[in-house]
N, CA, C and O of each residue as an XYZ file, in Angstrom:
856
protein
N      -9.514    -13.007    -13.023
C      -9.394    -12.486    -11.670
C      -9.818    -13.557    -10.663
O     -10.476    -14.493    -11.118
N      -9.553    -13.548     -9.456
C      -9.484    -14.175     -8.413
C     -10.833    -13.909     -7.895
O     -11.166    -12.729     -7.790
N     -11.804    -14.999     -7.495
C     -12.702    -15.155     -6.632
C     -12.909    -15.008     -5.190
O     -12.326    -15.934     -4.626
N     -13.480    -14.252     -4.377
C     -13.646    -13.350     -2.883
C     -12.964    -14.706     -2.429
O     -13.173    -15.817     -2.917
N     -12.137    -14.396     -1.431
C     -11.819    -15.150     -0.420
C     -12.540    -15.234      0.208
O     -13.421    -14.396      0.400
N     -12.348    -16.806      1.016
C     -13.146    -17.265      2.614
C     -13.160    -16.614      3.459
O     -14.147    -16.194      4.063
N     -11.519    -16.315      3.752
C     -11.451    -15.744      4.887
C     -11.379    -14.100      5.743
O     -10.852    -13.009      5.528
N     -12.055    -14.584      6.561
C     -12.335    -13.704      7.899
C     -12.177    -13.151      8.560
O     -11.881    -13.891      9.499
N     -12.106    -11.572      9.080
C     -11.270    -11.231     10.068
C     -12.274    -11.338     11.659
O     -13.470    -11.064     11.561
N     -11.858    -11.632     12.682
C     -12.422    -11.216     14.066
C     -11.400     -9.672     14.377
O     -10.343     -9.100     14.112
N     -12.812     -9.589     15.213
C     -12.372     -8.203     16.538
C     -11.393     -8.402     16.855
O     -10.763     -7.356     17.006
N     -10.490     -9.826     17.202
C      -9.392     -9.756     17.918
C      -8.460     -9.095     17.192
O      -7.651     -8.771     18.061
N      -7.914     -8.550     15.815
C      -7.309     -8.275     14.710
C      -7.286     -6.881     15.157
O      -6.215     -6.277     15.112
N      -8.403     -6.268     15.607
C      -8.386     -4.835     15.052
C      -7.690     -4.247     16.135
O      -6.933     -3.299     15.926
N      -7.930     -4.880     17.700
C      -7.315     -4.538     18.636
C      -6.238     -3.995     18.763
O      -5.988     -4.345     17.609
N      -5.614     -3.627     18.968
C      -3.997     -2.906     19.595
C      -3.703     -3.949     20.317
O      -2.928     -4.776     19.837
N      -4.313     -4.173     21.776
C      -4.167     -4.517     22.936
C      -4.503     -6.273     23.018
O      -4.045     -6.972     23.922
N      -5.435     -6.843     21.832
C      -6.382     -8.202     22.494
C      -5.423     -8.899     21.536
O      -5.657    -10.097     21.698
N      -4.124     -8.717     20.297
C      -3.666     -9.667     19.695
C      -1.952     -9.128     19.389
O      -1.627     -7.944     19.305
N      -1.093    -10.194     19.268
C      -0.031     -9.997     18.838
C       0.100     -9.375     17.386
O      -0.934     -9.507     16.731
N       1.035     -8.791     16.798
C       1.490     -7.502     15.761
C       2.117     -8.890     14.877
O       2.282     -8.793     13.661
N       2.395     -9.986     15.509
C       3.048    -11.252     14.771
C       1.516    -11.644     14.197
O       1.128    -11.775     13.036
N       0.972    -11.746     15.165
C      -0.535    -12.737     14.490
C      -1.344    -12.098     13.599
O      -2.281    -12.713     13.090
N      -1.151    -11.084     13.361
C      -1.804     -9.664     12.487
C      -0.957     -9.937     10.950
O      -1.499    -10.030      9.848
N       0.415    -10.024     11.229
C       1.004     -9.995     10.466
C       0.784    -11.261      9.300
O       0.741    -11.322      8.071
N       0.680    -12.164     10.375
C       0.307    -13.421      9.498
C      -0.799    -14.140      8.825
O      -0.910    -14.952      7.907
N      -1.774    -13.349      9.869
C      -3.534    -13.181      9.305
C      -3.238    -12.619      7.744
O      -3.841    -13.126      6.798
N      -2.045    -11.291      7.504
C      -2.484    -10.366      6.438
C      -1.459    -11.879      5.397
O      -2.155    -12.765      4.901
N      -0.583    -11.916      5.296
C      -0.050    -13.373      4.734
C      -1.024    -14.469      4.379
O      -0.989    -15.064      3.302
N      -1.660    -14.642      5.083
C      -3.224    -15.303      4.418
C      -3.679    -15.105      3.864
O      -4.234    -15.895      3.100
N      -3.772    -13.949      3.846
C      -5.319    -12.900      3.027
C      -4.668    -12.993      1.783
O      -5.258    -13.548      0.856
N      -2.965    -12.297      1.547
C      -2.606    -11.992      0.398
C      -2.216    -13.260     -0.523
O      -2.134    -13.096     -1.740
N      -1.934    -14.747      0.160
C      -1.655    -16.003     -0.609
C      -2.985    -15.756     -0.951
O      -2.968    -15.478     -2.150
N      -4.196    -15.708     -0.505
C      -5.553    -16.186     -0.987
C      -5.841    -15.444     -2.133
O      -6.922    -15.662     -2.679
N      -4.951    -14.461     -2.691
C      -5.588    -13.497     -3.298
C      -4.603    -13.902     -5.155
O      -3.492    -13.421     -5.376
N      -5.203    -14.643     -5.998
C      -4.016    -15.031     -7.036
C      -3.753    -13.669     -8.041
O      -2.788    -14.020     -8.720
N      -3.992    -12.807     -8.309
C      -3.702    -11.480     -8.606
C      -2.654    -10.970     -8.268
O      -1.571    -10.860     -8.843
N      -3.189    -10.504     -6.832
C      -2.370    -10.029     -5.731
C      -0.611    -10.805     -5.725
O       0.418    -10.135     -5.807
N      -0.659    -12.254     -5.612
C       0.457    -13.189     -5.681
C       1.012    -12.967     -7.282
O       2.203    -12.702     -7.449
N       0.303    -13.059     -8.177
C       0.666    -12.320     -9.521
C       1.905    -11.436     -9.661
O       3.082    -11.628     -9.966
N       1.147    -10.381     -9.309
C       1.423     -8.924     -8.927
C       3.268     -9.170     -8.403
O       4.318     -8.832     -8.949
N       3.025     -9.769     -7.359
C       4.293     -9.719     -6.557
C       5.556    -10.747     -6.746
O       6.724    -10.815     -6.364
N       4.404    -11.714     -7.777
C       5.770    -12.509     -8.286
C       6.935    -12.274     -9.360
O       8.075    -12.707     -9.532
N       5.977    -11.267    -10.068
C       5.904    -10.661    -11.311
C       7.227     -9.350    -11.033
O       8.068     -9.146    -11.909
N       7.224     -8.678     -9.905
C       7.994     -7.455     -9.455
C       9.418     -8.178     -8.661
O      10.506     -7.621     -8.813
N       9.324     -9.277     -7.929
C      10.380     -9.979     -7.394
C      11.132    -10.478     -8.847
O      12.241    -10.041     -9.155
N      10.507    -11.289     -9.558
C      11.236    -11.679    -11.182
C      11.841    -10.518    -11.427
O      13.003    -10.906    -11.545
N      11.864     -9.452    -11.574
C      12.255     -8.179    -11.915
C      13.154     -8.291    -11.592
O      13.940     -8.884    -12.330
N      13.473     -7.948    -10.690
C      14.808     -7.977     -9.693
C      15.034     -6.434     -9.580
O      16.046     -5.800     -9.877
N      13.505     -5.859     -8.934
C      14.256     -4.263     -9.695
C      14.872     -3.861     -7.622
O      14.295     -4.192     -6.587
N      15.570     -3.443     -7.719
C      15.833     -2.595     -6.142
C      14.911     -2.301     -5.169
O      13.891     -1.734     -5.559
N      15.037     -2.595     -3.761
C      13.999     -2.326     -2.728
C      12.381     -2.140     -3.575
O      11.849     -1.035     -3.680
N      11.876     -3.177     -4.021
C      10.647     -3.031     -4.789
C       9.977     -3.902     -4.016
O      10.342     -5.050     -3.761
N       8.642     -3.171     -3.502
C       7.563     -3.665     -2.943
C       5.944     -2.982     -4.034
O       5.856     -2.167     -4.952
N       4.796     -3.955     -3.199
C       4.009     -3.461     -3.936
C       3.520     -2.809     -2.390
O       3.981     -3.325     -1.372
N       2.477     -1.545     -2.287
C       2.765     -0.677     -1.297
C       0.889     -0.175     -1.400
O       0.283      0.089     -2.439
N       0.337     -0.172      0.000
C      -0.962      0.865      0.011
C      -1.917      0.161     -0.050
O      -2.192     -0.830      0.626
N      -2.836      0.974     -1.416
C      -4.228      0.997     -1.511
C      -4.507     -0.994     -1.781
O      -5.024     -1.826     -1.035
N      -3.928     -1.119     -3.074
C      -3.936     -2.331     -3.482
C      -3.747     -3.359     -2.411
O      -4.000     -4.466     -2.887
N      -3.344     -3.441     -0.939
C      -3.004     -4.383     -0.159
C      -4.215     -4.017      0.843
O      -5.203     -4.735      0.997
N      -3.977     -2.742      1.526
C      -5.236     -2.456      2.353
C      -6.603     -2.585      1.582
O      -7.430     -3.414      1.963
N      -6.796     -1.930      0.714
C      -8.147     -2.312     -0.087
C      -8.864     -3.652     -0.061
O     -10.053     -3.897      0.140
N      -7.631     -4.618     -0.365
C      -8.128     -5.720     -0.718
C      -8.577     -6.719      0.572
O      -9.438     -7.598      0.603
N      -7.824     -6.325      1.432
C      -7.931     -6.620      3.087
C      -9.542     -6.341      3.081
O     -10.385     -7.235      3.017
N      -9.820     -4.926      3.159
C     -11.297     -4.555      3.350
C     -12.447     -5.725      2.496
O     -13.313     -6.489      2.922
N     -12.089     -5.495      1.531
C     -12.849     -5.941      0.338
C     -13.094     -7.609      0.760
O     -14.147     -8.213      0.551
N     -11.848     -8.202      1.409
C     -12.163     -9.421      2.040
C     -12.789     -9.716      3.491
O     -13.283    -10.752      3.937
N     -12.573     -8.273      4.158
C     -13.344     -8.669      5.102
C     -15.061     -8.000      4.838
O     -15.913     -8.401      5.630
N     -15.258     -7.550      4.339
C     -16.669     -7.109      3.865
C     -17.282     -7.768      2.929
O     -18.339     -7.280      2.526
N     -16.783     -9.095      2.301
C     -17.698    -10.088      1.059
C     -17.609     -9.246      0.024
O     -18.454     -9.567     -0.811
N     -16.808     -8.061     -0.408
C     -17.073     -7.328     -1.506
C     -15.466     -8.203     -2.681
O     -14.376     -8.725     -2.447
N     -16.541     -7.779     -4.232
C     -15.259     -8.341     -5.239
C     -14.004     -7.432     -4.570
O     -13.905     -6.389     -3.924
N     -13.164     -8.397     -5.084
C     -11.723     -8.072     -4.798
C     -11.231     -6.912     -5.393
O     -10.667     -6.218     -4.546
N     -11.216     -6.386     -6.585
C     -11.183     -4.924     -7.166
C     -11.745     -4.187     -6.851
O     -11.386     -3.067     -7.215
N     -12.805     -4.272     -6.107
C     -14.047     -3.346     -5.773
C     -13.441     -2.027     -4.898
O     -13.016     -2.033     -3.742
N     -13.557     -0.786     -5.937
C     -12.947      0.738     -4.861
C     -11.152      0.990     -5.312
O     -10.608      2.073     -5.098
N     -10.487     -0.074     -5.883
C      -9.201     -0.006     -6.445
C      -8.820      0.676     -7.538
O      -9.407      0.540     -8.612
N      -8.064      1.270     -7.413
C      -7.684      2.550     -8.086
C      -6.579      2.266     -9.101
O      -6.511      2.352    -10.327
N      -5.565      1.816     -7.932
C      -4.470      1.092     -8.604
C      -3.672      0.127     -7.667
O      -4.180     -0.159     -6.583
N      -2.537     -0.359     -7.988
C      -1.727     -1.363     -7.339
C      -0.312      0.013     -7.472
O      -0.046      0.758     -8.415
N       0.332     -0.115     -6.102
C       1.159      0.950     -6.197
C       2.373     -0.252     -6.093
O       2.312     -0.956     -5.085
N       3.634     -0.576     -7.211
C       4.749     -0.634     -6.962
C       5.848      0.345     -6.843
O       6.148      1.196     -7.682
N       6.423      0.122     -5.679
C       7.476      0.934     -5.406
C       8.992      0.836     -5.416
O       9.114      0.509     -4.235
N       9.855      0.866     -5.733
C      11.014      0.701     -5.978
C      12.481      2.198     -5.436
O      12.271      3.391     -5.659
N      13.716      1.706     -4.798
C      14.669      2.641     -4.918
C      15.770      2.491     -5.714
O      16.426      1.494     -5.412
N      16.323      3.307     -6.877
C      16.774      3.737     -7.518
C      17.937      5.082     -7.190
O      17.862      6.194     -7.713
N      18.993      4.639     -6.197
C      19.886      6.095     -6.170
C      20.590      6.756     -6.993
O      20.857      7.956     -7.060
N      20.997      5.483     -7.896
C      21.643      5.894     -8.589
C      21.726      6.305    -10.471
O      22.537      6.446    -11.387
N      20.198      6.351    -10.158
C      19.709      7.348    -11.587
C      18.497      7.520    -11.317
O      17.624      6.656    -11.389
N      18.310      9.071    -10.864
C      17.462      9.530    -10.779
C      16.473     10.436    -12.219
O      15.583     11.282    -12.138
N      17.055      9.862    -13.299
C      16.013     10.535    -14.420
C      14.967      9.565    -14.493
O      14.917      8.395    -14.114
N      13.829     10.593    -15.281
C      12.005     10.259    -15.537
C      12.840      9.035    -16.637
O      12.526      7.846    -16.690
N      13.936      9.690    -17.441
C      13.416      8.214    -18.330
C      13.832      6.932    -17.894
O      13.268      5.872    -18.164
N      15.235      7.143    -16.945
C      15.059      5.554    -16.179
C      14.125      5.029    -15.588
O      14.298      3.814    -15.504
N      13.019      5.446    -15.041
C      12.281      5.023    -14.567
C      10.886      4.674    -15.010
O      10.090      3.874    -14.518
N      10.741      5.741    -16.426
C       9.979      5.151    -17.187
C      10.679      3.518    -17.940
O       9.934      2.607    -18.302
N      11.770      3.476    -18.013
C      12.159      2.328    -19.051
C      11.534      1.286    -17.437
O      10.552      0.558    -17.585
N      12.026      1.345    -16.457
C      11.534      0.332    -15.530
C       9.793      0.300    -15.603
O       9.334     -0.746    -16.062
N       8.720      1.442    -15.156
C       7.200      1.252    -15.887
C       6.967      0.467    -16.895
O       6.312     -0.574    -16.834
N       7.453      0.893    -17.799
C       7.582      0.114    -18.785
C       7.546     -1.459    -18.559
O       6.439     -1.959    -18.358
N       8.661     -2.276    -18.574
C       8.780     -3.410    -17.862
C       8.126     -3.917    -16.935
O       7.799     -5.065    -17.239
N       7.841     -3.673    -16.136
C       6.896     -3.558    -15.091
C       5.165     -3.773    -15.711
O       4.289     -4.543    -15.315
N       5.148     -2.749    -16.819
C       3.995     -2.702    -17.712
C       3.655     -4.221    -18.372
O       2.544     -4.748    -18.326
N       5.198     -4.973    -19.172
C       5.079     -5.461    -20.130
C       5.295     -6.837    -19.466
O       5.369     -7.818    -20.206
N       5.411     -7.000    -18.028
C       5.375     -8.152    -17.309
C       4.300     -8.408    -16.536
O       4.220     -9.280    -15.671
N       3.441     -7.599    -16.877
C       2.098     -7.601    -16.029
C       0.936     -7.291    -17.045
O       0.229     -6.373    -16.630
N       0.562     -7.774    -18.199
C      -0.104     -6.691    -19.051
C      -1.677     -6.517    -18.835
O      -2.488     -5.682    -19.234
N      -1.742     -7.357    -18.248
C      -3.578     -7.912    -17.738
C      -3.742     -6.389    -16.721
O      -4.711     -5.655    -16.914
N      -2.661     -6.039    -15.625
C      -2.920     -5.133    -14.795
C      -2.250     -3.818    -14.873
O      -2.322     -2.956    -13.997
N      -1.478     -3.705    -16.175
C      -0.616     -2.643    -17.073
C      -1.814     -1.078    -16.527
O      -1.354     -0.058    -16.012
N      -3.522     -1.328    -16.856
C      -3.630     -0.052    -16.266
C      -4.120      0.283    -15.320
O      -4.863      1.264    -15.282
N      -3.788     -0.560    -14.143
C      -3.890     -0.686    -13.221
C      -2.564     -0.518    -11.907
O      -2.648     -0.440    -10.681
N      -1.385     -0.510    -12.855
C      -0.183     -0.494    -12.133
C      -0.004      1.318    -11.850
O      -0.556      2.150    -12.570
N       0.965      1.697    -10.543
C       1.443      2.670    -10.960
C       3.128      2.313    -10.089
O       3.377      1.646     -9.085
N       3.921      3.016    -10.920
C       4.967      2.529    -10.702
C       5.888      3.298    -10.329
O       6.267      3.858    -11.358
N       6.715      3.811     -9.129
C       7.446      5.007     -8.751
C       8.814      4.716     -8.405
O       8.855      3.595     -7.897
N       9.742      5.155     -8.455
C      11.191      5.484     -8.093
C      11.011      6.429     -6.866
O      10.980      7.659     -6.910
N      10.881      5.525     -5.606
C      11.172      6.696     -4.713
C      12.560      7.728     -4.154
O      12.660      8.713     -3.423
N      13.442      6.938     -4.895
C      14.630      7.975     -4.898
C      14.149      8.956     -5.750
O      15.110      9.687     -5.506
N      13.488      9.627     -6.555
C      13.462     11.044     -7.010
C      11.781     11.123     -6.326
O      11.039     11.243     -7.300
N      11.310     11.108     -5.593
C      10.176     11.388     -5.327
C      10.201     13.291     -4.995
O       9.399     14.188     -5.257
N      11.723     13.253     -4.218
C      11.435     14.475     -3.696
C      11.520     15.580     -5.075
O      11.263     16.779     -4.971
N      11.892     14.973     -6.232
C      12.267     16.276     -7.230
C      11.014     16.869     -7.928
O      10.980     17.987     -8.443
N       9.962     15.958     -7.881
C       8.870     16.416     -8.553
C       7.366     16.816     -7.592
O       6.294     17.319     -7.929
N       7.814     16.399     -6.485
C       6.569     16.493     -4.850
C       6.451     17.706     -5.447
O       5.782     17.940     -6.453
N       6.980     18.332     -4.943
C       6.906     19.927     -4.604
C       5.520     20.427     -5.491
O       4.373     20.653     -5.105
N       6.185     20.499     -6.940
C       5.727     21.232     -8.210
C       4.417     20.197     -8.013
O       3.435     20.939     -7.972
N       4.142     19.316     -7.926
C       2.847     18.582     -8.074
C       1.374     18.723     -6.964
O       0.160     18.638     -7.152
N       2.329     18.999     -5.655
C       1.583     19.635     -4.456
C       1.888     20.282     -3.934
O       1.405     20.288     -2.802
N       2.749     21.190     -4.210
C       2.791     22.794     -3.463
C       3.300     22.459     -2.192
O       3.136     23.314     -1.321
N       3.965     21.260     -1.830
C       4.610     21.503     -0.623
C       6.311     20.666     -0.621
O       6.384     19.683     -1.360
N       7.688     21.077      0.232
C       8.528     20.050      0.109
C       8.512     19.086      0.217
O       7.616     18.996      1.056
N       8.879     17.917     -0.012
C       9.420     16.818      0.475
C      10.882     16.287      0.584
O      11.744     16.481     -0.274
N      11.028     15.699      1.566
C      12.493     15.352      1.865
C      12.877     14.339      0.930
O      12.024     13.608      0.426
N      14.113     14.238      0.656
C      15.063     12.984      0.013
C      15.035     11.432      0.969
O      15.704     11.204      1.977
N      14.429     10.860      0.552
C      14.276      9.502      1.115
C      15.369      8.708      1.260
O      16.334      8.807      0.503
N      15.286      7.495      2.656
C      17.082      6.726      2.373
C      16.611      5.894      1.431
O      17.315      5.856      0.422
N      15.016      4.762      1.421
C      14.651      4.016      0.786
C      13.294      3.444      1.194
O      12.605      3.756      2.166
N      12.989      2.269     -0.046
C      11.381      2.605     -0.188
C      10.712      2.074      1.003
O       9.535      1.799      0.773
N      10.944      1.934      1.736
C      10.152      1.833      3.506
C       9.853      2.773      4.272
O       9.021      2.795      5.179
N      11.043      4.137      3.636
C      11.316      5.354      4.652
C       9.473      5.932      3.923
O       8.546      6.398      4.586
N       9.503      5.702      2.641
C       8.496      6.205      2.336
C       6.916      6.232      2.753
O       6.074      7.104      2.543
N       6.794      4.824      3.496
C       5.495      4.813      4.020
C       5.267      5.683      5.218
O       4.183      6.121      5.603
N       6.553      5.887      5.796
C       6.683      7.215      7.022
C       5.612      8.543      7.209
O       5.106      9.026      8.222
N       5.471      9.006      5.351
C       5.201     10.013      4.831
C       3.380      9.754      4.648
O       2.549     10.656      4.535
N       3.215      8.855      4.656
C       1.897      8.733      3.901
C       0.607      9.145      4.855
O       0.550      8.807      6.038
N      -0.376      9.885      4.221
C      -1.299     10.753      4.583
C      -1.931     10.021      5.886
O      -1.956     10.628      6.956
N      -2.353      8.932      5.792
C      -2.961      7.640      7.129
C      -1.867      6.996      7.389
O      -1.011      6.700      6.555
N      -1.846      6.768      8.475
C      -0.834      5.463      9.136
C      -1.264      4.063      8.594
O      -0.555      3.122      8.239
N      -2.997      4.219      8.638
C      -3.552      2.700      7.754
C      -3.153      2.621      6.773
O      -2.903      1.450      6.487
N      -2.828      3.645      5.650
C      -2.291      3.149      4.189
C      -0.653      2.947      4.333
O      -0.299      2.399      3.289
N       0.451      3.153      5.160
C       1.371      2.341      5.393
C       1.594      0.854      5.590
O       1.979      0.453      6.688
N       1.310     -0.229      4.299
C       1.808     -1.641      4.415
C       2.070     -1.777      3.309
O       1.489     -1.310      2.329
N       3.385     -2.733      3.384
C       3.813     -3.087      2.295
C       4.080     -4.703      2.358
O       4.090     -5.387      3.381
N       4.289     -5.133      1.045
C       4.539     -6.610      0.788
C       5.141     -6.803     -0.373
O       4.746     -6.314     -1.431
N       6.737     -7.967     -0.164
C       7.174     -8.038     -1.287
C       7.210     -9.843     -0.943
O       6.860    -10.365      0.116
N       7.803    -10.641     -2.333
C       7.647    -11.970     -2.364
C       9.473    -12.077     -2.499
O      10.331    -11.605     -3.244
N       9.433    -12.911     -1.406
C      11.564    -13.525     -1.100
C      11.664    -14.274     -2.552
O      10.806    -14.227     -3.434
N      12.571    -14.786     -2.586
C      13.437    -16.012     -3.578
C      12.701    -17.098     -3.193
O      12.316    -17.991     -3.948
N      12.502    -17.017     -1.981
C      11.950    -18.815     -1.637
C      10.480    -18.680     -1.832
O       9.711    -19.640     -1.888
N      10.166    -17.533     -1.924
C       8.211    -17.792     -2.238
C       7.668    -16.849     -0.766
O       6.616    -16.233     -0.600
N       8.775    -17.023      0.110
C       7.819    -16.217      1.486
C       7.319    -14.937      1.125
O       7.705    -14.247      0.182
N       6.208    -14.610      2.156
C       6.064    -13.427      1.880
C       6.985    -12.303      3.008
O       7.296    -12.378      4.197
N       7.130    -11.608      2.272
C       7.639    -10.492      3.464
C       6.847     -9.097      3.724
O       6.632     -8.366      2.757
N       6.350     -8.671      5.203
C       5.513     -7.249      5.309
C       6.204     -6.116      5.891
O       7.326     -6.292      6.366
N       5.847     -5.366      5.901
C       6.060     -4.061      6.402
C       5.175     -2.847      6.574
O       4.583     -2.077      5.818
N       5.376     -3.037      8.294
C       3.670     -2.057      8.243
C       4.324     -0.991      9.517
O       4.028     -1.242     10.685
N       5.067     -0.010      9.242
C       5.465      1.076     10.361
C       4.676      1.470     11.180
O       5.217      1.897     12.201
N       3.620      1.508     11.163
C       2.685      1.694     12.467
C       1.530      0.544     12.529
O       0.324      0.618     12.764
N       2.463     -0.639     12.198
C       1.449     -1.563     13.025
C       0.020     -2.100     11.994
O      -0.156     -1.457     10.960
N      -0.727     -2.992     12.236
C      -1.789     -3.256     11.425
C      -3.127     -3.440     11.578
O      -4.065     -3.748     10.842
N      -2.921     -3.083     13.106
C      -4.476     -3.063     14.216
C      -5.346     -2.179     13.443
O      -6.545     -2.313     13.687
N      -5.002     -1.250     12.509
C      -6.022      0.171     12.194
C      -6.574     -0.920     11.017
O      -7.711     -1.376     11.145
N      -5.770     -1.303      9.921
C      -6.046     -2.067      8.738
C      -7.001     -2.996      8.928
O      -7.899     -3.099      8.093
N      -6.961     -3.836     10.078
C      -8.420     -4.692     10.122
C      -9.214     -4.367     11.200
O      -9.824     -5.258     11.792
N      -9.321     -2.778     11.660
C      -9.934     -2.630     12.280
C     -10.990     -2.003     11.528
O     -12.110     -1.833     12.009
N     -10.470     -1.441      9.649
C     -11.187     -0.858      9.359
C     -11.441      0.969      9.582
O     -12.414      1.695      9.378
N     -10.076      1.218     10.080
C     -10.565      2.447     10.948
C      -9.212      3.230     10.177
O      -8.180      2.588      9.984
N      -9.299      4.284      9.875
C      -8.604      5.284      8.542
C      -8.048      6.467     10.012
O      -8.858      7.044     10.738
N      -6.616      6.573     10.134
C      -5.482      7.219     11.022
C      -5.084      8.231     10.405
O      -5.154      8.199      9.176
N      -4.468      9.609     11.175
C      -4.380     10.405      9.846
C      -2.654     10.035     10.447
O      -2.366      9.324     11.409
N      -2.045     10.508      9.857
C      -0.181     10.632     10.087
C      -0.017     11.680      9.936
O      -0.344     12.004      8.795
N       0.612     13.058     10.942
C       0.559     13.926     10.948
C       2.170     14.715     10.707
O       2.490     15.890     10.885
N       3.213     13.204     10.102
C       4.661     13.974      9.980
C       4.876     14.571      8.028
O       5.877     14.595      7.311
N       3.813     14.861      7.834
C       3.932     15.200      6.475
C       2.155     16.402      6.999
O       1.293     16.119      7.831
N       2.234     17.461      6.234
C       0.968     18.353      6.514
C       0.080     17.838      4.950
O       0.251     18.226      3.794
N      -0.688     17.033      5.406
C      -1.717     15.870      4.407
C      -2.765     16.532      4.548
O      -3.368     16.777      3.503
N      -3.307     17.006      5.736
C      -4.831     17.424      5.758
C      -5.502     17.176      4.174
O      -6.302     16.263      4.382
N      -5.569     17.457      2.976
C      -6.432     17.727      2.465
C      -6.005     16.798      1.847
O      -7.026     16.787      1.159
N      -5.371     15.897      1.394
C      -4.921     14.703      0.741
C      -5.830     13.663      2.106
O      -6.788     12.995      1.718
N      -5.537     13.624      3.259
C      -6.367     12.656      3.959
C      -7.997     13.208      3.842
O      -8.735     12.415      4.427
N      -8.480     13.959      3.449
C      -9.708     14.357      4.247
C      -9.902     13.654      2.461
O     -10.216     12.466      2.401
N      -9.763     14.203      1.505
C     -10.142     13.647      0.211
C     -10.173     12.160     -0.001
O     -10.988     11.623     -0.752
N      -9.093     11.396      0.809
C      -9.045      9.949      0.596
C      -9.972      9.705      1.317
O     -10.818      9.037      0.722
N     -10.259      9.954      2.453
C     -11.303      9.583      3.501
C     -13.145      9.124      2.730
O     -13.891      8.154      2.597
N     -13.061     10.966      2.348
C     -14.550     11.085      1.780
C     -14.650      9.793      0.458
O     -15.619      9.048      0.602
N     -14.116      9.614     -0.268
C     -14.033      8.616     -1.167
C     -13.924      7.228     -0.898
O     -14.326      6.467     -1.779
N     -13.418      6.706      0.240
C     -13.078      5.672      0.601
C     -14.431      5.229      1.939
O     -14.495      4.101      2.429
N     -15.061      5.983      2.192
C     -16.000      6.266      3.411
C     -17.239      5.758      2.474
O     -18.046      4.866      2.738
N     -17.155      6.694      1.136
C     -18.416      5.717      0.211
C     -18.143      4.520     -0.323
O     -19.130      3.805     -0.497
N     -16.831      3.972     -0.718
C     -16.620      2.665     -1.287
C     -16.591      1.645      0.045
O     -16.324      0.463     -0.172
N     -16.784      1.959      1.032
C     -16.345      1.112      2.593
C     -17.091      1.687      3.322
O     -16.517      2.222      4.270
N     -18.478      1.848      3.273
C     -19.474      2.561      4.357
C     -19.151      1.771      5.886
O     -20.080      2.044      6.646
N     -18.317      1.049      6.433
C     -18.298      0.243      7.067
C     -16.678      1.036      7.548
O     -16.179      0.210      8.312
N     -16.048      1.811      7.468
C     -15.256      2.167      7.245
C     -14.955      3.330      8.621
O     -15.509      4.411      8.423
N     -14.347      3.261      9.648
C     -14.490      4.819     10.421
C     -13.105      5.351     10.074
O     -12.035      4.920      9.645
N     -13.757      6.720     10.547
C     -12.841      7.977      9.372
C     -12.060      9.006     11.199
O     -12.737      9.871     11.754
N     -10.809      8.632     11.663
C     -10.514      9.312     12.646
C     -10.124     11.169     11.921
O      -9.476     11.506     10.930
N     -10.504     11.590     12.455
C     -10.662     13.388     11.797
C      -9.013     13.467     12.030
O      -8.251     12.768     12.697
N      -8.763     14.872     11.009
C      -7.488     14.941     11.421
C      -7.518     16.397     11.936
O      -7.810     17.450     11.369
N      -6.959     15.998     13.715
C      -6.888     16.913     14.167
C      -5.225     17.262     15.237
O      -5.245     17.396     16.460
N      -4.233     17.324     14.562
C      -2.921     17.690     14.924
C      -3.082     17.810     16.697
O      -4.062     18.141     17.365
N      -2.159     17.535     16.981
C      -1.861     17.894     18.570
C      -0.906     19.436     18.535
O       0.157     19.728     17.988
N      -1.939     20.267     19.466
C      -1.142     21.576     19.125
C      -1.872     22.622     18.542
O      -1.311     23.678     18.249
């Protein structure tokens, strides 16, 4: 595993207002070259060549924290979420044969990976949490959904080595440290649970309540 990074975030990062959404963007491009796991991870899923596949969430924001707080780099990580779209076969076992692979190209972080087809996300939501979910166009639409606006970022690695991000609401919350709820999916108890857990691994951490407009 990879040794804590150097680098640093300032106040100017967390701002909305005191820094560009470009310079945020490229601060987090730092963080994640610094991180050889992390670069692992993503070189490892680009080789694949599997469809709209990013690695997505905890594993990117986490590690952000973890570097700006001097804490080990795994420290509070659950898993590394790769994500992938798949329209055109939506069965468990295609997508297990891709886990799989995914598994057997990564084996150091095999239980540490979790690996999803967000084209069938909506067939099994339901039965797993008692509520619908819509049919996705693809795996970006998906961070739309997610319980915090802070756990929306993603990162995949180009052909040429660049990195590429994607953060739908922006990345001011991510190094500000400060946990958003997203209120176009009804999360309440999925955010209030990530919160309390993440509030003890990141005491440093502020927790905005979720309180709907309305």
């Amino acid at each position: 595993m990879t040794q804590r990074s150097g680098i640093s975030n300032t106040d100017l990062f967390g701002d909305p207002y005191q820094a560009r959404e470009e310079d945020r963007i490229a601060h987090l491009k730092e963080v994640i070259a610094s991180v050889s796991h992390i670069m692992e991870i993503l070189a490892a899923v680009r080789d694949l060549d599997l469809p709209d596949a990013w690695l997505v969430s905890g594993g990117l924001y986490q590690t952000v924290w973890n570097v700006l707080t001097g804490r080990a780099l795994l420290h509070g990580i659950k898993d590394f979420d790769v994500i992938y779209f798949d329209g055109q076969d939506l069965s468990y076992g295609a997508e297990d044969a891709v886990i799989r692979r995914v598994n057997d190209a990564l084996p150091e972080f095999a239980d540490l990976l979790e690996v999803r087809n967000q084209a069938r996300v909506h067939l099994w939501y339901e039965q797993r949490f008692g509520r619908p979910y819509r049919p996705l166009d693809c795996s970006m639409d998906a961070l739309t959904t997610y319980a915090s606006r802070t756990h929306a970022v993603a990162a995949r690695l180009k052909s040429d080595g660049a990195l590429d991000i994607h953060a739908p609401f922006g990345l001011a919350n991510l190094f500000a440290m400060r946990l958003v709820p997203n209120f176009t999916q009804q999360n309440e108890e999925t955010y209030v649970e990530k919160a309390e857990r993440m509030k003890v691994l990141w005491p440093e951490l502020e927790v905005v309540p979720w309180q709907p407009a309305g």
